[in-house]
C-alpha positions as a printed Julia matrix, in Angstrom:
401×3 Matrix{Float64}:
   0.0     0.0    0.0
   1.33    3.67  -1.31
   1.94    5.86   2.05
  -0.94    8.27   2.44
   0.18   11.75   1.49
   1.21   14.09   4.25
  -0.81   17.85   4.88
   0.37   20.14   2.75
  -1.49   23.42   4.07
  -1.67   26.74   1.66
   1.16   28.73   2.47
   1.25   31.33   5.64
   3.4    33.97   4.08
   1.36   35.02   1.39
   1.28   38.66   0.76
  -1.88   40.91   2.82
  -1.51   38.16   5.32
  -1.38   39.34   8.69
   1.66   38.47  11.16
   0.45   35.46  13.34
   2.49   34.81  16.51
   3.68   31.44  17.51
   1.43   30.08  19.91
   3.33   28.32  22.74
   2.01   25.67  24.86
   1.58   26.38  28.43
   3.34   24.41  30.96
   2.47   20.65  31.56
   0.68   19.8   35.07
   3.21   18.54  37.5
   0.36   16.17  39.2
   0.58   12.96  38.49
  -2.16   11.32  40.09
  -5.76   10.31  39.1
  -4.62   10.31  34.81
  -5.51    7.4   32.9
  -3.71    5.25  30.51
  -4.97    5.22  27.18
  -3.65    3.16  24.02
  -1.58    5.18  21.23
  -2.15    4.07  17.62
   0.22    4.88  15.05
  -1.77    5.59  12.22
   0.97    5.43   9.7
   1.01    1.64  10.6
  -1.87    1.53   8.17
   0.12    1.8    4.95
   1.89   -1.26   6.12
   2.58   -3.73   2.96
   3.08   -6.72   6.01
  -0.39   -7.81   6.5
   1.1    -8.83  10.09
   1.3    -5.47  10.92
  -1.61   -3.87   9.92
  -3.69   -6.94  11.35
  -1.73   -5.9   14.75
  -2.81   -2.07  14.22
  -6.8    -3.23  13.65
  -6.47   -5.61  17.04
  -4.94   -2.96  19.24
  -7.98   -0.49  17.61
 -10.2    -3.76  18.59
  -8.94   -3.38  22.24
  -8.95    0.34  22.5
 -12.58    0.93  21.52
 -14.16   -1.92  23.5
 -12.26   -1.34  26.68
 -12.41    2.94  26.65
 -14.01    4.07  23.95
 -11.03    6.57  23.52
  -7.52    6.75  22.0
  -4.56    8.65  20.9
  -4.07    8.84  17.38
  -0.28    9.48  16.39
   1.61    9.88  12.68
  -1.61   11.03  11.27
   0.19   13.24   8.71
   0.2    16.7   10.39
   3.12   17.77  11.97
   3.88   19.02  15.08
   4.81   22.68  13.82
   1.6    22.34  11.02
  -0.37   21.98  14.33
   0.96   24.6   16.33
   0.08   26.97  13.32
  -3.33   26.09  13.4
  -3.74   26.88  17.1
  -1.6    29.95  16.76
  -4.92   31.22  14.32
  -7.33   30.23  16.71
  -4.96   32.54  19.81
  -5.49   35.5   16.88
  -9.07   34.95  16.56
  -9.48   35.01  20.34
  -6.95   38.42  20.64
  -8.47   40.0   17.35
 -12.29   39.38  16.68
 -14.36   42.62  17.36
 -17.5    43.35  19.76
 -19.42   43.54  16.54
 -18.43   40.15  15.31
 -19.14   38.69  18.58
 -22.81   40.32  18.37
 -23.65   39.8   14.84
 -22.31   35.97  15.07
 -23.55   34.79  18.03
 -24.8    31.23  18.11
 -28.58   30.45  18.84
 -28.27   26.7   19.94
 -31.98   26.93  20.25
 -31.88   26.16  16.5
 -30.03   22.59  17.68
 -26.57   23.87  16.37
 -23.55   25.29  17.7
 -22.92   27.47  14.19
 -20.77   30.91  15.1
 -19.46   32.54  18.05
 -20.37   31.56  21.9
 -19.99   34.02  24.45
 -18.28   33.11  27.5
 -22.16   33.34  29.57
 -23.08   29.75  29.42
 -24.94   27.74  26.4
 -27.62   29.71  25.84
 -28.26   32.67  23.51
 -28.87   34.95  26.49
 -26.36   35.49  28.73
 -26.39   33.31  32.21
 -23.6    32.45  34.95
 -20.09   33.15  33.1
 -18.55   30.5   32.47
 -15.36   31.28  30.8
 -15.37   29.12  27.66
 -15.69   31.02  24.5
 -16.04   29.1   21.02
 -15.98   29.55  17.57
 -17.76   26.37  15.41
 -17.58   25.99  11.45
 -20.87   24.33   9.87
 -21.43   23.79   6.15
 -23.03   27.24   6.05
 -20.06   28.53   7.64
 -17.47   27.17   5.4
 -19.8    28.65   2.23
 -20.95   31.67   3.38
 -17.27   34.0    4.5
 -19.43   36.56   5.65
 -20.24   34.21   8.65
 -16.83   34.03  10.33
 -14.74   36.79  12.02
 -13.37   39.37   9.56
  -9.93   38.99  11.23
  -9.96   35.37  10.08
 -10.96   36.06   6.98
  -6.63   36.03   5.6
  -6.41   32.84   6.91
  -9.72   30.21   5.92
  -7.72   28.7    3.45
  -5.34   27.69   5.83
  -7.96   26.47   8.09
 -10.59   24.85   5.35
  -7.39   23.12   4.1
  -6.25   21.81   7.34
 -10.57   20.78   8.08
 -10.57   19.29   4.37
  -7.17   16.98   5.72
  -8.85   16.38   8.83
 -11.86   14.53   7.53
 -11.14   13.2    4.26
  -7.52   11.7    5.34
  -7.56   11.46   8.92
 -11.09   10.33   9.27
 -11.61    8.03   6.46
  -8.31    6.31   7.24
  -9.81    6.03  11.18
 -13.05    4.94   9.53
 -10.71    2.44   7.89
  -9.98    0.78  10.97
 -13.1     0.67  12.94
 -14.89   -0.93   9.41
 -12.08   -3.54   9.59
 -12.73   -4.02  13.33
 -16.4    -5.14  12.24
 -15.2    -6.84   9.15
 -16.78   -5.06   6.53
 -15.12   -3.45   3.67
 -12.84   -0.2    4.23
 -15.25    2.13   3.05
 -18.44    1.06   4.91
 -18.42    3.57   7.66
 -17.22    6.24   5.28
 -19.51    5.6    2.35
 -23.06    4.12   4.35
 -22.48    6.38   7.69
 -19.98    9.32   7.4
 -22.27   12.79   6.46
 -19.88   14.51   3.31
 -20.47   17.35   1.5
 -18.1    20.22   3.24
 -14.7    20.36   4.91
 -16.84   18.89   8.07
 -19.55   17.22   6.42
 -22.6    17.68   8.69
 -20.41   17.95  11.5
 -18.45   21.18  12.85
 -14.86   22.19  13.57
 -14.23   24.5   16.78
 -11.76   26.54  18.07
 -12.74   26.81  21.85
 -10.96   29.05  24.52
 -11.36   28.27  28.31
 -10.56   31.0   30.68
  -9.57   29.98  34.0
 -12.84   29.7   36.2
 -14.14   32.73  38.51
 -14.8    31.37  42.21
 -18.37   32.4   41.98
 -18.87   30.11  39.0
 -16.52   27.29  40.81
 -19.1    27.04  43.7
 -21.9    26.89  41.3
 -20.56   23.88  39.37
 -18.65   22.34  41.55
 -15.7    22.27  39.1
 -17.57   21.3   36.51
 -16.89   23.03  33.36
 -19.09   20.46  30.84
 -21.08   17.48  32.33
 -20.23   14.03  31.81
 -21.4    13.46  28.25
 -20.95   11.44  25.4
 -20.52   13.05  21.51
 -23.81   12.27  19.28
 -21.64   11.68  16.11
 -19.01    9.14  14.63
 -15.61   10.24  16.15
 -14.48   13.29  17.72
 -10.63   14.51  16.94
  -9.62   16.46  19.81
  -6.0    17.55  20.08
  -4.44   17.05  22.92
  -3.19   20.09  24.57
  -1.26   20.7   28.2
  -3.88   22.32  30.06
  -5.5    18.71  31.75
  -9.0    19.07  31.79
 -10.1    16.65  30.07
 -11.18   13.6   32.06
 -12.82    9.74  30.47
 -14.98    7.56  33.09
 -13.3     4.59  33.87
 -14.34    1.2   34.04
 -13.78    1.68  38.41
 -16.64    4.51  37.55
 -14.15    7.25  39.08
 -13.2    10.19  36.15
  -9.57   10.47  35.34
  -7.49   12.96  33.4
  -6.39   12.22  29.83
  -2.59   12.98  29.87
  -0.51   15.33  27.53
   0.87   13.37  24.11
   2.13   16.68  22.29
   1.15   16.79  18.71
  -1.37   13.65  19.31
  -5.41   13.35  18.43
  -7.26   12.24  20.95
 -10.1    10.36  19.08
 -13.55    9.51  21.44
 -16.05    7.49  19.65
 -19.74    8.79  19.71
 -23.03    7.5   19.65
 -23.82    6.67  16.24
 -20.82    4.34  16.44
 -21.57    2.58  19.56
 -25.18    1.84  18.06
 -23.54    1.18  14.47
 -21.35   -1.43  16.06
 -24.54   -3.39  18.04
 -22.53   -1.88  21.13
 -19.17   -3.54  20.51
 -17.9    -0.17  20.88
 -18.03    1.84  23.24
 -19.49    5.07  23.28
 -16.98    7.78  25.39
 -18.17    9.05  28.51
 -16.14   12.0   28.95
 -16.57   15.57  30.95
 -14.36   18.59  31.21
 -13.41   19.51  34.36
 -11.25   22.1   36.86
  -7.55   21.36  36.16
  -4.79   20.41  38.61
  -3.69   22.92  41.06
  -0.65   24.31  39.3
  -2.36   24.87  36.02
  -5.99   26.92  37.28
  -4.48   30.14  36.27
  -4.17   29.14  32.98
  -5.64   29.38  29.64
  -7.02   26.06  27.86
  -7.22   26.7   23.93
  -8.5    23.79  21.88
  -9.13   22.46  18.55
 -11.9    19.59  17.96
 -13.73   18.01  14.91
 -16.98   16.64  15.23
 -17.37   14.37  12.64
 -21.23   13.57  11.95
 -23.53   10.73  10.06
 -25.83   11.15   7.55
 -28.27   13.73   9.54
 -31.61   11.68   7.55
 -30.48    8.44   8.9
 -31.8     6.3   12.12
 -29.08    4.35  13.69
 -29.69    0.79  13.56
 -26.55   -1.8   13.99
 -24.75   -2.96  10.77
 -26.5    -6.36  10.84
 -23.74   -7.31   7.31
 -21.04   -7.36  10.05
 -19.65  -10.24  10.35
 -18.16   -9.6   13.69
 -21.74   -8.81  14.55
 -23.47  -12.03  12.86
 -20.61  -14.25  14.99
 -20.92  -12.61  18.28
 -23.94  -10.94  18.57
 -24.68   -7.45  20.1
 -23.5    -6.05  23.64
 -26.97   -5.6   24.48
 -26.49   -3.74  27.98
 -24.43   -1.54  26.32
 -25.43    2.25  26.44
 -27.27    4.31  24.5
 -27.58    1.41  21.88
 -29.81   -0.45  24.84
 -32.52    2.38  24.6
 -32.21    2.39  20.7
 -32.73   -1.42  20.56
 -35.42   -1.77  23.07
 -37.34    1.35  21.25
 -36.87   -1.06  17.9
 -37.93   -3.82  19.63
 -41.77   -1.84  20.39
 -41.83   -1.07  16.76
 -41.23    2.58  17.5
 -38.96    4.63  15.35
 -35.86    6.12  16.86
 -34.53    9.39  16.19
 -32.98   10.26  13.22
 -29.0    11.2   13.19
 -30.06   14.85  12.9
 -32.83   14.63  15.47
 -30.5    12.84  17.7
 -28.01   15.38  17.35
 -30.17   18.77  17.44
 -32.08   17.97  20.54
 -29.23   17.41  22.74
 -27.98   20.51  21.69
 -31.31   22.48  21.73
 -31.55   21.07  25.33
 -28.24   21.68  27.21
 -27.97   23.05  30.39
 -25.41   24.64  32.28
 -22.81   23.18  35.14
 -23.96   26.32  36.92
 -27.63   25.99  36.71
 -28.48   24.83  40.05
 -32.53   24.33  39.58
 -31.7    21.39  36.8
 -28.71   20.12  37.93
 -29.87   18.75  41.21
 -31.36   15.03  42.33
 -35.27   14.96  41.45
 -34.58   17.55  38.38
 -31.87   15.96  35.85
 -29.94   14.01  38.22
 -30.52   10.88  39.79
 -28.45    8.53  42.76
 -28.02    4.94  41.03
 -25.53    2.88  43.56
 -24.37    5.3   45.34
 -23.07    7.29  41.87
 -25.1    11.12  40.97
 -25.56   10.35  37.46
 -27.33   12.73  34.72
 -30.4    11.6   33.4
 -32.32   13.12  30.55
 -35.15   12.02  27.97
 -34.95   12.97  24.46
 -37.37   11.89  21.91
 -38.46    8.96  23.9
 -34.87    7.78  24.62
 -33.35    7.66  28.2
 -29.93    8.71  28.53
 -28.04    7.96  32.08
 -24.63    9.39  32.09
 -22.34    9.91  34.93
 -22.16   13.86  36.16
C-alpha cells in the first residue's frame, strides 16, 4: 500500500496576510495522580505492505474501543509545527475578533446547532452564569458563506478549510478504515453508508474553543464542573491534545480520570452513532471537562476539535452485514444502543441522526444551573453514583455527572 500523502497546508506567508504569533504551549501539570492510561495508535502503521502489521494495528484499535471508547491517534500526517500553526490562528481569533463580530455571530443553539461565536455566559443565547469558555464552530453554512466568520480570520480560511478538508477526508476516512475492519466489513463502509460529506466537516463542525480559568463564583456553582459528563452524538471526535489537563474519560472503576498530555497527538472519542452502528461492541466515550490540577488553574485552555457527523436523515440501527456482529452478537447492555434497541424492539422509530443530534444541543444546560442540575430535576443517585439523566425523543440517557 502507497503511504498516504502528508498535509500540505496553503502557504502562511502570502502577501496581505497578517503576522500570526507562535502560539506556545503552556506548561504541563506537575500532578501525576488520578490520569488514565490510554492506548496510542500509530496511524501510519496503516500503509503497512506486512499484513502482520496492519492486522496488529486493527487488534490494538479492537482493544482500545471496546475497553475505553477513547484513543490517541499518532503519525496522522500533520506535523507538530503544522499543528501549532493552526492553534496559533485560533490565539489571533481570540486576541483579534471585534465586539461587533461577537454580536452579529452569536450562536442560537436553540436552533439545535452550535454554528458561530459563543460568548463566555453559558450555552444559551442569552447570557447566564459566566462561564469562561468562549467558542468559535464551522458548519457547512459557515465554510460557504465567508461573511459568517470573524473578519480577522478572513486572511487565513484557506489555511484552516485546508487543514478541516485533511482532517476529515484523510484522517477520518483512514480512522473509519480501521473501525470498518474491526467489524469486518469493507474499508469504506463507515465512510460511504455512515460518514455525512459534502463540506470540509460534512454535517459535523470544527471549533476553536478558549477556556478561561474559572471565577470562584462560578466554581461554587458547578462544583468544578466546566461540561457534564457526556458522550458526543456523532461518529468520532478529533480532539488535540493540549497541556492544560481538563479533560477527564470515566473509567471502568466509575471514578473520572485525566487524559494525559501526548504533544502533537489526536485524541479520538467514539460517539453515539458508532456505539449503536457497532450493536454496542464499541463503546461510546463518557467523557466531561473539568477544573484542572492545582498548578495549572491560572491558565488558559485553547483547543481544537472536529466533530465528525452521520448522515443527519439516517436512524441508527446496527450494521446487521457485520460479520463480527453475525458471529458474536450485540453487547446488548451496552449504552445508549440499549434504549435504541429496546425502542426497535416496540416497533417505535428512533430518532434520526439529525434529530439525535439537534435535541441534545437544543436542550443543554449549564454546570452552573443549580434548579436542573440537582437530584429529582436531571440528576438521579443509582448505587451510590449522581448520574445525569435526561429524555430525548423517547430515549433515556443515564450518564455519569
Amino acid at each position: 500500500m502507497s503511504p498516504t500523502a502528508a498535509f500540505s497546508p496553503p502557504s502562511a506567508n502570502l502577501a496581505g496576510k497578517p503576522f500570526v504569533p507562535d502560539w506556545v504551549p503552556p506548561p504541563v501539570t506537575k500532578a501525576s495522580h488520578n490520569f488514565a492510561q490510554l492506548t496510542s495508535i500509530d496511524l501510519s502503521l496503516l500503509d503497512s505492505d506486512d499484513p502482520a502489521v496492519v492486522q496488529n494495528l486493527i487488534d490494538q484499535v479492537k482493544r482500545a474501543i471496546r475497553d475505553d471508547g477513547f484513543l490517541f491517534l499518532e503519525n496522522y500526517g500533520v506535523s507538530l509545527e503544522q499543528l501549532h500553526h493552526q492553534f496559533g490562528l485560533a490565539q489571533y481569533m481570540y486576541n483579534n475578533i471585534s465586539e461587533q463580530d461577537k454580536e452579529r455571530l452569536l450562536f442560537d443553539p436553540d436552533t439545535g446547532r452550535w454554528s458561530g461565536y459563543k460568548h463566555p455566559y453559558g450555552f444559551k443565547r442569552h447570557r447566564a452564569v459566566p462561564d469562561g469558555i468562549e467558542q468559535f464552530n464551522w458548519y457547512t453554512a459557515d465554510w460557504e458563506d465567508r461573511s459568517r466568520v470573524p473578519e480577522c480570520l478572513h486572511p487565513f480560511m484557506d489555511e484552516i478549510e485546508a487543514f478541516c478538508n485533511y482532517l476529515t477526508q484523510s484522517v477520518n476516512r483512514r480512522l473509519l478504515t480501521l473501525f470498518s475492519r474491526v467489524l469486518e466489513l469493507p474499508d469504506d463502509y463507515l465512510w460511504d453508508s455512515v460518514q455525512s460529506h459534502g463540506s470540509p466537516t460534512g454535517e459535523g463542525y470544527f471549533r476553536h474553543a478558549l477556556f478561561r480559568p474559572v471565577q470562584k463564583e462560578t466554581e461554587a456553582a458547578s462544583k468544578g464542573l466546566r461540561m457534564h459528563g457526556h458522550t458526543d452524538f456523532g461518529l468520532t471526535t478529533l480532539l488535540f491534545s493540549v497541556p492544560i489537563s481538563c479533560l477527564q474519560i470515566w473509567g471502568h472503576d466509575e471514578q473520572w480520570y485525566y487524559v494525559p498530555y501526548k504533544p502533537g497527538a489526536l485524541v479520538v472519542n467514539i460517539g453515539d452513532t458508532l456505539e449503536i452502528v457497532s450493536g454496542g461492541h464499541f463503546k461510546a466515550t463518557r467523557h466531561r471537562v473539568f477544573k484542572p490540577p492545582v498548578d495549572q488553574l491560572h491558565e488558559e485552555r485553547l483547543s481544537l476539535v472536529l466533530f465528525n457527523s452521520s448522515v443527519g436523515d439516517l436512524r441508527m440501527e446496527p450494521a446487521y452485514s457485520s460479520p463480527l456482529i453475525k458471529r458474536e452478537g450485540c453487547v446488548e447492555d451496552q449504552g445508549v444502543y440499549k434504549e435504541f434497541m429496546e425502542r426497535t424492539a416496540q416497533g417505535q422509530l428512533v430518532p434520526t441522526n439529525r434529530q439525535w443530534r439537534e435535541i441534545q444541543i437544543a436542550t443543554a444546560t449549564d454546570p452552573t444551573d443549580t434548579v436542573r442540575n440537582r437530584v429529582g430535576a436531571d440528576q438521579v443517585l443509582i448505587n451510590g453514583k449522581l448520574m445525569h439523566q435526561r429524555e430525548y425523543m423517547g430515549v433515556k440517557v443515564v450518564l455519569p455527572v
